[in-house]
N, C-alpha and C positions, 0 to 999 in steps of 0.2 A: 672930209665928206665921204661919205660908204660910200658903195655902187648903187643899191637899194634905193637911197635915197636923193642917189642925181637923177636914177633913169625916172621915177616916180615925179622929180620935179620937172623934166623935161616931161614927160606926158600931161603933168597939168599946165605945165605953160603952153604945150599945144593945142590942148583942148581949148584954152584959153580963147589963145590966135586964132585957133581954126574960125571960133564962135563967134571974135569981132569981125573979121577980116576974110573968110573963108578959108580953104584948104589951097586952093590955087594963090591965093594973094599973099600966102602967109611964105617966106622963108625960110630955110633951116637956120640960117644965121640969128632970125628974130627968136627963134623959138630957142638956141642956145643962149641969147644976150636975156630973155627973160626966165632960163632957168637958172641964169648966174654957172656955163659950165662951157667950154671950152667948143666950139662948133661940130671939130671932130667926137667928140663923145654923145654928141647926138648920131652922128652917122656907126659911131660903134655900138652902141643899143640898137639903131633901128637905119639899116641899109638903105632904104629906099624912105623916100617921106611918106610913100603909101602906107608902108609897115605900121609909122604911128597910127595912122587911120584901123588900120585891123588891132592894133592893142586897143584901140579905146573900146572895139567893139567887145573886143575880150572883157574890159571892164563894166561892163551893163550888169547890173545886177541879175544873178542865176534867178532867169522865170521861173523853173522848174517849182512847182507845189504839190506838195504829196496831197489825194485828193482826201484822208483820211485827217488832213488837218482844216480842212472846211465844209468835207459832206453831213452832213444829218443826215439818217437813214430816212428816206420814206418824206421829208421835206425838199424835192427839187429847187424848188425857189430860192429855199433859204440856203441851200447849196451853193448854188450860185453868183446869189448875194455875196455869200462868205468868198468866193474864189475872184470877183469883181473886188471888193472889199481890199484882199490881200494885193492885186495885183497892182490895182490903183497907189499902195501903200510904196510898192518895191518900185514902180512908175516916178514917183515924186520925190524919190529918193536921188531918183539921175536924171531930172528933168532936160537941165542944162545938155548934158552928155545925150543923150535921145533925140534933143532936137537937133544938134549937131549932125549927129548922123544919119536923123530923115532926110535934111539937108543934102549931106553931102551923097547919098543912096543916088541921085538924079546922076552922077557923073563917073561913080567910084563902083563897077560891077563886086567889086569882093565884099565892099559896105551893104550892096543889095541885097546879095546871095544872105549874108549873113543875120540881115534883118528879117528877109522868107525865111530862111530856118527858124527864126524865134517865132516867128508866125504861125511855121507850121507847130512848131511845139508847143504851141497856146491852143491848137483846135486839137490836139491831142487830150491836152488837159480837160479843155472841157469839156472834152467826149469823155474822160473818165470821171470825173467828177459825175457827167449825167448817169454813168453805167455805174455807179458807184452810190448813188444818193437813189434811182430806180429798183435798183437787184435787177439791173441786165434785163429788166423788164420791156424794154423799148426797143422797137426794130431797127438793126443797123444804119441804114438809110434813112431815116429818123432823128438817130444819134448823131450821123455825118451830119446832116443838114442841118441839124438845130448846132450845133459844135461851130460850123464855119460862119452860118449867120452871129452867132455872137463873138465868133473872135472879129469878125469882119469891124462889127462894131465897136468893141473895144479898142483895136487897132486904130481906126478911125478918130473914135475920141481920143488915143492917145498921142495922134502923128498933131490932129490940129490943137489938142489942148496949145502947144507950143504959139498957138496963131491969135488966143483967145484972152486978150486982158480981163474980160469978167470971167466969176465963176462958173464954172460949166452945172449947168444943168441937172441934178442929184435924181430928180421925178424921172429923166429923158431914162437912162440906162433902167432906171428899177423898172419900168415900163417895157420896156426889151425882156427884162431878164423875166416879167410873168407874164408876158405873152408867152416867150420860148416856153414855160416850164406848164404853161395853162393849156398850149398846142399839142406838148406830148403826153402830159398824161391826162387827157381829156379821155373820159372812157374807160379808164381803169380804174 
């Protein structure tokens, strides 16, 4: 057995546990017996059981989008579109993993912290993507607030996607996304 791939099985049999059982209910001993590895080698990878909780966050697929891989110049909307589009893609990728740690966000402050920062790096994006699909054409204040209403909503659709046995709603966001894009460049 590598190193590589006991720690990697102890992080998926955590994630596991954490997701039947939660993070409190779940043991380091269960999390060793279903990675098939020795108890202590879970505390030698990851000291504290918090620890596993911050590597899984480590493993969230990188939000980061360059905005030159979804803007159209001179189309906001479809801008937009494309950077919803993509993010929904790298979302469903780690559904499992995401809901785990909206979840566990309520009790676990460094799962919080670490959620707000992708947060914040999502109203970053979208602020580039609009300053990037406009030519910087739109007033800062403008940019902020159309940026944070749509991550607000993305965010939103993606904490309760996890709550939601039907399909979500396709019309809902596109409606968001040309309002935002019909608000700012109205008049130019």
């Amino acid at each position: 057995m590598t190193e590589d791939s006991a720690k990697q099985r102890i992080l998926r049999a955590a994630e596991a546990l954490f997701a039947e059982s939660g993070f409190e209910a779940t043991p380091t001993s269960r999390i060793a017996e279903r990675a098939g590895v020795p108890k202590g080698l879970v505390h030698y990878y990851f000291r504290r059981k918090s620890d596993l909780l911050a590597a899984l966050v480590a493993e969230l697929p990188d939000a980061r989008i360059e905005p030159a891989v979804v803007v159209v110049p001179g189309d906001l909307a479809g801008s937009l579109r494309g950077l919803v589009v993509e993010l929904d893609r790298r979302f469903n990728r780690s559904l499992a993993l995401s809901h785990l740690l909206w979840r566990e966000a309520d009790t676990h402050r460094a799962v919080r912290d670490a959620l707000a920062d992708r947060f914040q790096q999502l109203v970053r994006q979208v602020q580039a993507v609009i300053v990037a699909a406009t030519g910087g054409k739109i007033a800062a204040a403008d940019v902020d607030s159309a940026s944070g209403l749509l991550a607000r909503a993305l965010s939103h659709r993606h904490a309760t996607a996890r709550h939601n046995d039907d399909e979500e709603d396709p019309a809902q966001i596109e409606r968001e996304v040309l309002f935002i894009a019909e608000a700012l460049t109205r008049g130019q």
